[in-house]
Residue, then its C-alpha position, 0 to 999 in steps of 0.5 A: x582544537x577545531x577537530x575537538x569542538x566537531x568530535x564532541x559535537x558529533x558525538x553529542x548529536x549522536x547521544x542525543x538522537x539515540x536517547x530520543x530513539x530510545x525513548x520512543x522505544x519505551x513508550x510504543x512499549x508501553x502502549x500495549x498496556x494502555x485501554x483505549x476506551x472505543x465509542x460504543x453504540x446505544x443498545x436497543x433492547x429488542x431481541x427482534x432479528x430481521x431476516x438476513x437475504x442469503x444471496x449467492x454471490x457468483x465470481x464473474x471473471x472478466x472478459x479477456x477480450x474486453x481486457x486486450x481492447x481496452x489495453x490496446x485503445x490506450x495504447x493507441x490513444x498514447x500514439x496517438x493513432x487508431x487501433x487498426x494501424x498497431x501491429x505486434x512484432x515479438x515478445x518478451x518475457x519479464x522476470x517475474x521475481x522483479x517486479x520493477x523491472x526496468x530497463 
């Protein structure tokens, strides 16, 4: 009798949660027909535009060299040594498709 009463617990426990699956389907369903009333801004009724500044924006690229001694400043301050007494001996390349690579 003790493998029934689990069964039907389980089988309970089961209905239980997709019935409330189910209804939480229906109603995210049913949001897309509800109007969300958004807070709106007083209107002015002055027709006056102010002059808009065109600006160009320019795209500085940032400077690789300041990249690499920044990089290698906290890469020195982790091992706690100074920059001069770092020295690289190869590289890996990483499988670029794995983002975590981890080894």
């Amino acid at each position: 009798m003790n493998y029934m009463e689990g069964v039907t617990a389980l089988v309970l426990g089961m209905a239980t949660v997709f019935i409330v699956l189910i209804l939480i389907s229906i109603i995210i369903s049913l949001l897309k027909h509800v109007k969300f009333v958004e807070k709106s801004t007083p209107k002015t009724t002055n027709n006056v535009q102010a002059p808009v500044a065109q600006t160009n924006i320019i795209e500085k690229k940032e400077d690789d060299l300041e990249l690499v001694a920044v990089i290698t400043a906290a890469i020195a301050a982790s091992l706690n040594t100074t920059s001069d007494r770092l020295r690289v001996t190869s590289f890996k390349r990483v499988n670029p498709k794995n983002k975590w690579n981890i080894r």
